[in-house]
C-alpha positions, 0 to 999 in steps of 0.5 A, a space after each residue: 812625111 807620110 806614115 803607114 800604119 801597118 795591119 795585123 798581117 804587116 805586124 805579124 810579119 814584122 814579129 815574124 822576123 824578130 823571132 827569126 832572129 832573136 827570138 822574140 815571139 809578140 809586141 804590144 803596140 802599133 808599128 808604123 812605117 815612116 819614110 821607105 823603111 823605117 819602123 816606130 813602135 807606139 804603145 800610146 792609147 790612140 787607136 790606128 784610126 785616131 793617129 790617122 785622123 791625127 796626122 791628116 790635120 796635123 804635121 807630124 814628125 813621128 809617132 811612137 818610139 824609133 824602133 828600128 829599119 825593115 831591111 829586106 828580110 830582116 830588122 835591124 833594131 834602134 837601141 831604143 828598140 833592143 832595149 823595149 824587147 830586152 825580156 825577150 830577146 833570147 838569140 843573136 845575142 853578143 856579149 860585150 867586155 868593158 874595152 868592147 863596149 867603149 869602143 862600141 859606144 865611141 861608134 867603132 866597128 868591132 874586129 871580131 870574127 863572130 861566124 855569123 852574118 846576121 843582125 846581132 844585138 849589142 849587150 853590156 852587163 845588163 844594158 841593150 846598146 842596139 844592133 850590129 851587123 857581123 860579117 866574116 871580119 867585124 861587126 859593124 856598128 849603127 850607133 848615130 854621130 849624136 849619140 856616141 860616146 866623145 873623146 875628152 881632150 885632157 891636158 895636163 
C-alpha cells in the first residue's frame, strides 16, 4: 500500500482541522496518509526520510497508530486517535451515562438529538471511546465489528 508522509503545511492543515473542531492546538509526530484518506500518526524516533527509505525496501502494512479519516473538511478520530489527544480535546465533546456507553460499545447509533451536525468524540467517565457523527435524530457510530462489545447467550 502506498503512503504519503505529510509535510509541515499538510500536518498544519491536519491540526488546523482538529482545532476547529475540538479544540486541539498541536501534535508531536508524523502523520502519514495510508490509502485515499486515511490517517496514522507516528510518535516513533525514525525520521520521515528513514520511514521512506524503510517502506522502499520493505512492504509495510502501516506506521504508527490509526489516527483517524480526513473527511473533506473535517476529521473523524479513531478511538485510538481520541484517546492520544484526550488532555487536549476541549470541544465537541458528548458525555455519555452508562445504558449510552454499552449501547455505543455494542456499535448502536444513539437516538439523541444533540443540535449539532459535526464529528463529536464519545466519552464515559474518563475513557475517550472514539468519534460520532450528529445529525438532526441520532448520532451515528464507527465503532469497527471487531471491536464491539458482543452479547453473551445466558442460559438458565
Amino acid at each position: 500500500m502506498k503512503l504519503k508522509i505529510f509535510n509541515r503545511k499538510e500536518t498544519k492543515r491536519i491540526v488546523d482541522k482538529l482545532n476547529r473542531q475540538f479544540g486541539v492546538e498541536e501534535i508531536q509526530g508524523i502523520f502519514i496518509q495510508m490509502g485515499k484518506e486515511r490517517l496514522f500518526l507516528f510518535q516513533g524516533s525514525f525520521s520521515r526520510k528513514e520511514i521512506i527509505e524503510l517502506s522502499q525496501i520493505s512492504q509495510m502494512e502501516r506506521v504508527g497508530v490509526y489516527f483517524g479519516k480526513e473527511i473533506k473538511d473535517e476529521v473523524r478520530l479513531s478511538m485510538e486517535g481520541a484517546q492520544l489527544l484526550k488532555d487536549q480535546i476541549t470541544k465537541n465533546i458528548f458525555e455519555l451515562n452508562s445504558e449510552q456507553a454499552e449501547q455505543w460499545m455494542k456499535g448502536q447509533e444513539l437516538l439523541i438529538e444533540t443540535g449539532k451536525k459535526d464529528f463529536l468524540v464519545m466519552k464515559y467517565n474518563d475513557n475517550f471511546l472514539g468519534c460520532g457523527k450528529a445529525s438532526e435524530k441520532k448520532i451515528g457510530n464507527y465503532i469497527p465489528k471487531n471491536r464491539r462489545l458482543k452479547e453473551k447467550n445466558l442460559r438458565v
